[in-house]
C-alpha positions in Angstrom: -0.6 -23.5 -0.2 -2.7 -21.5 2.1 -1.5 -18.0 1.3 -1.6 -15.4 4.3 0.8 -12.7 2.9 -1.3 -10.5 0.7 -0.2 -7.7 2.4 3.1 -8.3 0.6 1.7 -8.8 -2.6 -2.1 -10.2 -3.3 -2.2 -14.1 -4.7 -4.1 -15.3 -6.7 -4.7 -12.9 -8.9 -8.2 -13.3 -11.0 -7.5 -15.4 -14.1 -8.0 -12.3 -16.0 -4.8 -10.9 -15.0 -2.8 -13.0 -16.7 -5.2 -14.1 -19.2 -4.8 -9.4 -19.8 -1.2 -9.4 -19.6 -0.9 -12.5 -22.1 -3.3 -11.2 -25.0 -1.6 -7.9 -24.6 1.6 -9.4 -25.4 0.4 -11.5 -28.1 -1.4 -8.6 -29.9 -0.5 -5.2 -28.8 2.9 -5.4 -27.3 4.2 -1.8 -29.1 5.8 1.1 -26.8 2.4 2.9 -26.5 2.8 7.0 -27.1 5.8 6.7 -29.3 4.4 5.7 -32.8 0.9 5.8 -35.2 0.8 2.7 -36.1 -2.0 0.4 -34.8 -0.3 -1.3 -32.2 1.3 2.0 -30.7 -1.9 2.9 -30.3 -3.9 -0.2 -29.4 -1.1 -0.2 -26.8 -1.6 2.9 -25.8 -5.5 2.5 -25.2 -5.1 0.1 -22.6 -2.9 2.5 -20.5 -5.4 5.4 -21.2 -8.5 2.5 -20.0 -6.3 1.5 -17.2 -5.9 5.4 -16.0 -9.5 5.7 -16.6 -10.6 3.0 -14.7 -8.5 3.6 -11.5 -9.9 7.6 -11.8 -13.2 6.1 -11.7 -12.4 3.5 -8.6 -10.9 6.5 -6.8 -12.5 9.5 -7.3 -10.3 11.3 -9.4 -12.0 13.4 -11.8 -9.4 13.9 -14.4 -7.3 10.6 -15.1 -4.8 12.2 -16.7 -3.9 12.6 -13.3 -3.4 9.6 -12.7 0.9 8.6 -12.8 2.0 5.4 -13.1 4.7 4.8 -11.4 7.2 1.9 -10.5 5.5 0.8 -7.4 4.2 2.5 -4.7 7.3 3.0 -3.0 8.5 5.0 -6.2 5.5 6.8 -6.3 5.9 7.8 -2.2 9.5 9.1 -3.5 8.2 11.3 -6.5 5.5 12.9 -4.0 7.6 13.5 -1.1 10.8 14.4 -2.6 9.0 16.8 -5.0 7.4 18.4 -2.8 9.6 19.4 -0.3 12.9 22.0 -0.5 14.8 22.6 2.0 13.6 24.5 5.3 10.3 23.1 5.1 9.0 20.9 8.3 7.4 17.3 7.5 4.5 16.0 9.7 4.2 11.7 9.6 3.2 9.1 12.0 5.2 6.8 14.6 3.2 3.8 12.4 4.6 4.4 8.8 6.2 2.1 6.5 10.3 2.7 5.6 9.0 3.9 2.0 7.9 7.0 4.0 10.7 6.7 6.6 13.4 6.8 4.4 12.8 9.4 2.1 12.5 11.7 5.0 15.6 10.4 6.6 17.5 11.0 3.5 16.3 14.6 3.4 17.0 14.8 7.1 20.3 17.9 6.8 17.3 20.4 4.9 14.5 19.6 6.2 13.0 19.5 9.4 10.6 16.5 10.8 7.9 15.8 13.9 6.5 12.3 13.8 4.0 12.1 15.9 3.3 8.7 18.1 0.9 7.0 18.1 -1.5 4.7 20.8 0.2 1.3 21.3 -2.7 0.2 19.8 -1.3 2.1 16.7 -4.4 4.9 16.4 -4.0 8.3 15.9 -5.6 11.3 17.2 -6.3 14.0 14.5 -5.6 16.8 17.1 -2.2 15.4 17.4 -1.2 16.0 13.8 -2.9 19.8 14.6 -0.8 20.7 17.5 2.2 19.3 15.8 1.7 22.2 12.7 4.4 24.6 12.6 4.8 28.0 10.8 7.0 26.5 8.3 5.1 23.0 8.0 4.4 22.5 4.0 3.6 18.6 4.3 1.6 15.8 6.1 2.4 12.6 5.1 0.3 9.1 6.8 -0.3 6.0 5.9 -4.0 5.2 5.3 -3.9 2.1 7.5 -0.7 -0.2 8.8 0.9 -2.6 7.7 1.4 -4.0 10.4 -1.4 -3.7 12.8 -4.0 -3.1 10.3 -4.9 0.2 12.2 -6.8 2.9 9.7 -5.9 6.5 10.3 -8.4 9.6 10.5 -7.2 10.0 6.5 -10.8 12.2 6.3 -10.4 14.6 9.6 -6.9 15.1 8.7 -7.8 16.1 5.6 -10.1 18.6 6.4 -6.6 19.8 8.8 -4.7 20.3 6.1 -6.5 21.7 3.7 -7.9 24.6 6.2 -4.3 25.7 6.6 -2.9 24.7 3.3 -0.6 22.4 3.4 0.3 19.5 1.0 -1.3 15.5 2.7 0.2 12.8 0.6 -1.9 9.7 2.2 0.2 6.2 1.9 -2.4 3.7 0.7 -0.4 0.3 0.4 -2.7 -1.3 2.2 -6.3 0.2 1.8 -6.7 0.7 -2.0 -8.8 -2.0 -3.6 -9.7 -3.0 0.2 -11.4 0.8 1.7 -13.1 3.4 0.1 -10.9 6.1 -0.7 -12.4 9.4 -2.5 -10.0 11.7 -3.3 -11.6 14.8 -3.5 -14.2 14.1 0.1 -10.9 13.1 1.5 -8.6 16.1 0.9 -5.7 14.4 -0.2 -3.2 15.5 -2.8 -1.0 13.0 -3.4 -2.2 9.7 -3.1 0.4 7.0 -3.8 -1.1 3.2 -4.3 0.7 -0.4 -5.9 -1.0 -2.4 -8.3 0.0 -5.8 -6.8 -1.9 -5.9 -3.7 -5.6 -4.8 -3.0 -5.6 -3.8 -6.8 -5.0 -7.5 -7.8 -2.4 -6.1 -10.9 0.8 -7.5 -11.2 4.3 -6.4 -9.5 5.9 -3.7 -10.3 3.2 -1.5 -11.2 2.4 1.6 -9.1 0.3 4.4 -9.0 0.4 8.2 -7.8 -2.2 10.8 -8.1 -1.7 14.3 -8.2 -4.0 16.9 -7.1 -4.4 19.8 -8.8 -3.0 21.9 -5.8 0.5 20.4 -6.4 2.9 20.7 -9.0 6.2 18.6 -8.2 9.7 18.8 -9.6 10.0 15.9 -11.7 11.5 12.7 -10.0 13.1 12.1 -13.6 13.5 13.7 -16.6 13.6 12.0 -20.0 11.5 10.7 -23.8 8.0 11.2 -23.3 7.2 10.7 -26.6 5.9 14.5 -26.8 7.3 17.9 -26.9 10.6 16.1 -28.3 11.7 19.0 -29.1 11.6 21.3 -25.6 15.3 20.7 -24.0 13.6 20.4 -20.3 10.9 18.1 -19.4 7.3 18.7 -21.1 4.4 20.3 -18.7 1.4 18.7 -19.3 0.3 15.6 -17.2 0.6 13.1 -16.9 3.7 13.2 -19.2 5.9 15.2 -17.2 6.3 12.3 -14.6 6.0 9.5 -16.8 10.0 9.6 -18.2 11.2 6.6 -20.6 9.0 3.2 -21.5 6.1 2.1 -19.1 5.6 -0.8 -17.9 2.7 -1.5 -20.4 2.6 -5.1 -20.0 2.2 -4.5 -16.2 -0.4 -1.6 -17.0 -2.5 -4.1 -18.7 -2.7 -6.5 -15.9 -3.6 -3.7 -13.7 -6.0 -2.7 -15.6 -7.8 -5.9 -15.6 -7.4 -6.4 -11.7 -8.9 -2.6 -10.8 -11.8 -3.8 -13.3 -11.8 -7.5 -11.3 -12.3 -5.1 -8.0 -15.0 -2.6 -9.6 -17.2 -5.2 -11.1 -17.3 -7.7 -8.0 -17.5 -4.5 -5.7 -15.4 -2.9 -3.2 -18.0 -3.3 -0.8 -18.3 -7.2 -1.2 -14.2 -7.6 -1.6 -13.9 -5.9 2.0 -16.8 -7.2 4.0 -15.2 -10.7 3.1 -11.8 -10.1 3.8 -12.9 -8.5 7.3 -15.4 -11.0 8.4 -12.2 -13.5 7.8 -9.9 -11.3 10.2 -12.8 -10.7 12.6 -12.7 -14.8 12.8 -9.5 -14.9 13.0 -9.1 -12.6 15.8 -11.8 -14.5 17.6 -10.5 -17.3 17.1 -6.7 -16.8 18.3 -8.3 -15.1 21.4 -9.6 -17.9 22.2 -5.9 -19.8 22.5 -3.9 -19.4 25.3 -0.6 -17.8 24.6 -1.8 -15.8 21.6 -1.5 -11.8 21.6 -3.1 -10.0 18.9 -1.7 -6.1 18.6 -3.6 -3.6 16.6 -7.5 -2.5 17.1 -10.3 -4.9 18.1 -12.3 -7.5 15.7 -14.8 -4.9 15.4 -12.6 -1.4 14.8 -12.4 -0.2 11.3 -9.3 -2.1 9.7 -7.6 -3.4 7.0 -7.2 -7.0 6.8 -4.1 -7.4 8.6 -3.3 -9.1 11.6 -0.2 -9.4 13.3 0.5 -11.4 16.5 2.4 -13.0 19.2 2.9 -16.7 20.6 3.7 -16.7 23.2 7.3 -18.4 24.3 8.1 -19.1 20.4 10.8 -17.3 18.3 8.6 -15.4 15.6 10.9 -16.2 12.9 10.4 -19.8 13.7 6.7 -20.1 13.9 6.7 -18.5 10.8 8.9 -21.0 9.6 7.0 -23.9 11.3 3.6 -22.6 9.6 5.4 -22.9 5.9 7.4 -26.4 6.6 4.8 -27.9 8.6 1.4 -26.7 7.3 1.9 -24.9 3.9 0.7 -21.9 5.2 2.4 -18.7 3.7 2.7 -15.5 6.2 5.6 -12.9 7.4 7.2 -13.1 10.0 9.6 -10.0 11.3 9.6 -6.3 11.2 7.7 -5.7 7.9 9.9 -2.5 6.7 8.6 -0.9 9.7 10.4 -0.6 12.9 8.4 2.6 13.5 5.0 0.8 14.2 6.9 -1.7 16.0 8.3 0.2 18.6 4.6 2.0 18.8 3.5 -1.4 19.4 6.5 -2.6 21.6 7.6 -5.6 19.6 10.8 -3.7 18.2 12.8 -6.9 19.9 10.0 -9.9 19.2 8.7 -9.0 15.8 6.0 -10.0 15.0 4.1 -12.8 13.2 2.0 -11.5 10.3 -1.4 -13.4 8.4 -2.8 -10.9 6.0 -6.1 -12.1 4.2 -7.7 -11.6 0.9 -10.9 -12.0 -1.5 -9.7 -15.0 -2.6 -9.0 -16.8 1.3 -12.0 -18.8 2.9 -12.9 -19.5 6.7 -12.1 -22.5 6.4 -8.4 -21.7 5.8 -8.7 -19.4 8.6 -10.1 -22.4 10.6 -7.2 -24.5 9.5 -4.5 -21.6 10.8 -5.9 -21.7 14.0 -5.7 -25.3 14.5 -2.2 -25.0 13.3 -1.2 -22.5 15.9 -2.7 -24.1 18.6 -0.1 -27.3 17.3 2.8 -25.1 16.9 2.0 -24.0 20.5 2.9 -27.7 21.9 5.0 -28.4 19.7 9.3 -27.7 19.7 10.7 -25.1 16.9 14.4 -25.9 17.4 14.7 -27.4 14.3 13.0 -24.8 12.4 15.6 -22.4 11.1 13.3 -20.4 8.5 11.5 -17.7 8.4 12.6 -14.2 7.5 12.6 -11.6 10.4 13.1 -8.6 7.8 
């Protein structure tokens, strides 16, 4: 299998991931924070290293700021709903995922909302966001780069926006952490939310939201922390107060051991490889009649996402012709975000999606291409496959 959907979830993992999650099991497999004995606490260790560590990666100078949360989608809930009471006006992008759509659609009778649209390239002018602030504004909200086009936002000079008037940024970083460099502090942002499973290399359903100290949400949930039993409402201190009920410790573990995968090979290393992959790519399918790429150029700042267009061919069924016919995993469809496709005008065609990884070579890229330029000749009547969600 030649796996292009790591933008859905990274695969392979390192060894170490499961090799983690397997010893922890085996040997430490306690509810950590709710007993003394030894594995309690050797359980509890490895959530307290695994906080540490993604602190460290990130720029966060206090890890007990550091929630874990289901995924990122639940941590994109827990900032935004938290935040926000009713009255206030919400800044976001035409490019964001439905984990930052929907939230604010559901909130859409108190609160009031300006998404701002973006180039059909899917960039973003700072001064946009600016002239988009409102006396009543308390929140910007952007994805760090797109799922779909691989398109990184001004996440820095909006930043620098929001904190000179003093409003709240929660920055979407699905698809940049473990992939760009993201700094916290130089960056401005208050609530960060992240998953484990993609750039991070941890498992699924593990999830991550920091907190700035400028914030202080209303809990998401409410429930045993395993401290301050004895206070009727939920406990205070951090990260506790948004931590409710029994972690995902197993799923911590594994996390833990794919941040420390990404910090010892280097972020640096991890992203110049995964770019000079989509650079080829791009170069490559430019090269093939009846291929359109959407998104910035092979040399723009990105994330390693691609998304394209062949011409005369259903995208649901190329998909499904790269998977039958070549072994070659991507997604094909809307990718939870009709937003950035009508920004991009492929609302009606979709779109077909490789998204590339440490662990993919050129040569696989090389492969794909040749496979494309097949599928191109070739009739996709029979194919019936491939998921246009």
């Amino acid at each position: 299998m030649i796996y292009f959907d790591n933008a859905a979830t990274s695969w392979p993992k390192p060894p170490e991931v499961a090799e983690t999650m397997h010893c922890f099991l085996a040997e430490k497999g306690a509810n950590p924070g709710r007993s003394g004995h030894r594995m309690s606490l050797a359980a509890g260790k490895v959530v307290d290293d695994t906080r540490a560590s993604i602190a460290h990666l990130l720029s966060i100078p206090d890890s007990d700021r550091v929630i874990f949360t289901l995924n990122a989608t639940d941590a994109l809930n827990t900032a935004i709903k938290g935040a926000l009471k009713p009255g206030d006006h919400v800044i976001t992008t035409s490019m964001e995922h439905n984990s930052v759509t929907r939230p604010l659609y559901g909130l859409r009778k108190v609160i009031s909302l300006t998404k701002v649209r973006c180039a059909p390239d899917g960039s973003l002018e700072p001064g946009e966001i600016k002239k988009a602030v409102r006396i009543n504004t308390r929140v910007i909200v952007v994805t760090h780069a797109s799922n779909v086009s691989g398109t990184v936002m001004p996440v820095r000079e909006i930043g620098e926006l929001v904190r000179g008037k003093g409003l709240v940024f929660i920055v979407d970083a699905a698809q940049s952490a473990g992939i760009l460099d993201i700094d916290v502090q130089d960056m401005n942002i208050d609530l960060l939310a992240l998953p484990g499973h993609k750039g991070l290399m941890g498992p699924p359903g593990t999830g991550v939201l920091y907190m700035g100290e400028r914030v202080n949400l209303r809990p998401f949930r409410e429930g045993g922390t395993g401290s301050h039993s004895t206070d009727p409402g939920q406990p205070e201190v951090l990260p506790e107060k948004y931590e409710s009920g029994t972690l995902n410790s197993v799923g911590i573990a594994g996390l833990g051991a794919g941040v420390d995968f990404v910090r010892r090979t280097g972020l640096n290393i991890i992203r110049e490889h995964e770019l000079e992959l989509t650079r080829r790519f791009i170069e490559g399918a430019n090269r093939i009649a009846g291929i359109r790429i959407y998104g910035p150029g092979p040399q723009t700042e990105r994330a390693p996402v691609v998304s394209f267009l062949l011409e005369g061919k259903d995208t649901g069924a190329v998909g499904g012709a790269l998977d039958k016919w070549y072994n070659i995993a991507c997604r094909a469809g809307l990718h939870c975000a009709p937003d950035a496709h009508r920004t991009l005008g492929t609302l009606e065609s979709k779109l077909v999606r490789f998204s590339f990884s440490y662990f993919n070579t050129p040569d696989e890229v090389d492969y794909s291409l040749q496979c494309l330029r097949d599928v191109r000749e070739r009739d996709l009547a029979e194919i019936t496959g491939g998921c246009n969600c």
